[in-house]
C-alpha positions as YAML, in Angstrom:
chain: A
units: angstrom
residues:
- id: 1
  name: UNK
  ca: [-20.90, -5.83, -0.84]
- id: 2
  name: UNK
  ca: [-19.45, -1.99, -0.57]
- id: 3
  name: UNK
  ca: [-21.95, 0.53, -1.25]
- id: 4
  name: UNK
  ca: [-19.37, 2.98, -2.78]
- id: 5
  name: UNK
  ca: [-17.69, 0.09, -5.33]
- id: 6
  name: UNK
  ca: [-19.38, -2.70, -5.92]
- id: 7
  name: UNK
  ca: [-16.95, -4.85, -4.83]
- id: 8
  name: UNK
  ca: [-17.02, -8.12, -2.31]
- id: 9
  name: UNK
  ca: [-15.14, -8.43, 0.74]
- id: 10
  name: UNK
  ca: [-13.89, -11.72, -0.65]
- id: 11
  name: UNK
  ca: [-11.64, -9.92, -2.72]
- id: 12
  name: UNK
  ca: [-9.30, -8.15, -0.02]
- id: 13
  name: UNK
  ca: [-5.95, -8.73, 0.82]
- id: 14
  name: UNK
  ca: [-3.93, -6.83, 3.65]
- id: 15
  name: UNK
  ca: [-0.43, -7.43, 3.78]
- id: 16
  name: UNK
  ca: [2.17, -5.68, 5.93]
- id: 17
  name: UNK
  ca: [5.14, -5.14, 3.97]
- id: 18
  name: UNK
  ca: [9.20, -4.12, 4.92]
- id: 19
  name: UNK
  ca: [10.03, -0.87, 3.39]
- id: 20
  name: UNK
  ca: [14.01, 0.22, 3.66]
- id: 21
  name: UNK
  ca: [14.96, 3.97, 3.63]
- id: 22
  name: UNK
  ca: [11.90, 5.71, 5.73]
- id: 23
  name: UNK
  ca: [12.74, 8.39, 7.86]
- id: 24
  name: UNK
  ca: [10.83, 11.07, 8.19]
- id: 25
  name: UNK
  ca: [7.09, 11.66, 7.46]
- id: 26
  name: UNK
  ca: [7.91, 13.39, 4.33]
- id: 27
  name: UNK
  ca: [9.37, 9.60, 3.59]
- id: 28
  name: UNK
  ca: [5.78, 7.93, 5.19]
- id: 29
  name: UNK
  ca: [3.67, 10.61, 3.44]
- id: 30
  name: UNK
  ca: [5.27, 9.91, -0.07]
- id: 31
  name: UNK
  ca: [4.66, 6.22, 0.32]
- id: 32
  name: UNK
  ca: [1.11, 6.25, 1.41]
- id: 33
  name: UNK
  ca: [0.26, 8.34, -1.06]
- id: 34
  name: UNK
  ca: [1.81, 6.33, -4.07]
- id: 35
  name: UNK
  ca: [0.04, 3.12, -2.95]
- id: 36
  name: UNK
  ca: [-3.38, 5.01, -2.49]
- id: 37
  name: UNK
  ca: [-3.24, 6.13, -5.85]
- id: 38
  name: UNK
  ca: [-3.32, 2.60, -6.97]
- id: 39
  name: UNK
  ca: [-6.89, 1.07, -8.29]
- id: 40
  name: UNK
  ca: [-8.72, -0.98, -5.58]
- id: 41
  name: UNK
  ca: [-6.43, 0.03, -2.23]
- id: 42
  name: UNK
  ca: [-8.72, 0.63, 0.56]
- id: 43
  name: UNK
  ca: [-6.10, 1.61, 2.95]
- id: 44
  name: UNK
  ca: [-2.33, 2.07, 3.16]
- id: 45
  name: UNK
  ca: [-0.67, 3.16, 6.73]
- id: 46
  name: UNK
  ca: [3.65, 3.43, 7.23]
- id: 47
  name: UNK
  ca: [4.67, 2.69, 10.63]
- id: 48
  name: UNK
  ca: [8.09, 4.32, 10.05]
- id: 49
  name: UNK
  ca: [9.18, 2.58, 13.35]
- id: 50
  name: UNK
  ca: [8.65, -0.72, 12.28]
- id: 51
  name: UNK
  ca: [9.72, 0.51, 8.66]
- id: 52
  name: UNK
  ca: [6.39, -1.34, 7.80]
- id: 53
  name: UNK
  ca: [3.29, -0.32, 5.37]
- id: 54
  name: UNK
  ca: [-0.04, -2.42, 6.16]
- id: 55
  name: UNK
  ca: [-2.16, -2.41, 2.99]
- id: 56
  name: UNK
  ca: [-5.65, -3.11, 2.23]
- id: 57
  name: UNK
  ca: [-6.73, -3.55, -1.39]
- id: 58
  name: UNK
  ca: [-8.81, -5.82, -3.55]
- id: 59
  name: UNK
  ca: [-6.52, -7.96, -5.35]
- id: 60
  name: UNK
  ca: [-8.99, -7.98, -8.71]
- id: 61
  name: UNK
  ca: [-7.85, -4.38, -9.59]
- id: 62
  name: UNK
  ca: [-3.78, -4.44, -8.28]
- id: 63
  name: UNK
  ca: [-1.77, -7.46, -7.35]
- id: 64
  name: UNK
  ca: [1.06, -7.04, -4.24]
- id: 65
  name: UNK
  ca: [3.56, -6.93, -7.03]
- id: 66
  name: UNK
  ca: [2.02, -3.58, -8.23]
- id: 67
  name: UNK
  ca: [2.34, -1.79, -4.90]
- id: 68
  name: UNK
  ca: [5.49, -3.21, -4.05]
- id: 69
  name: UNK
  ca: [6.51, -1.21, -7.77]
- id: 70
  name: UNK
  ca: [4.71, 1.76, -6.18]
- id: 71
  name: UNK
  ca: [6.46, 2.24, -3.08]
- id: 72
  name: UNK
  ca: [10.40, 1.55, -5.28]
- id: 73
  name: UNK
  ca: [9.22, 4.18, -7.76]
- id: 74
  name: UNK
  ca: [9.09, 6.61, -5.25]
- id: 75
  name: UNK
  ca: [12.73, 6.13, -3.91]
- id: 76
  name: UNK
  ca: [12.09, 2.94, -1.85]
- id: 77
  name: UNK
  ca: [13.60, -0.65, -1.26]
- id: 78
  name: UNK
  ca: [11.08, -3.17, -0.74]
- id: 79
  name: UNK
  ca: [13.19, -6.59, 0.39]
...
C-alpha cells in the first residue's frame, strides 16, 4: 500500500504507447506533462526516438483511453 495515496499496487498498469508527430523536447515535454496531470499516473516518460510514452497509472482513477485523449488533445496522433 503507498504511503502518499492509499492506493494498492494491484491497481497499476504501465503501458508503452506509439505517439506520431514528436520531435523535439518541446513535443516530449508537452506530452508528459498532459498525461501527469491526469488522476492516478505515477509516471509518464517520451522516448522521442522510439516515438514511445511508457506510463504508469492506477487504472481505478484513469483508464488507457483517457491518456490516449490526453496526449491527441495536445496536438498528437496516438495509432
Amino acid at each position: 500500500m503507498c504511503k502518499d495515496c492509499n492506493c494498492s499496487s494491484a491497481g497499476l498498469d504501465k503501458e508503452t504507447i506509439t505517439v506520431e508527430g514528436m520531435t523535439c523536447g518541446h513535443c516530449k515535454s508537452a506530452v508528459e506533462k498532459a498525461v501527469r496531470g491526469l488522476p492516478g499516473v505515477l509516471a509518464a516518460e517520451v522516448d522521442l526516438e522510439n516515438k514511445t510514452l511508457k506510463v504508469e497509472f492506477d487504472h481505478h482513477k484513469s483508464s488507457l483511453k483517457e491518456i490516449k485523449q490526453a496526449v491527441e488533445d495536445v496536438g498528437f496522433d496516438v495509432p
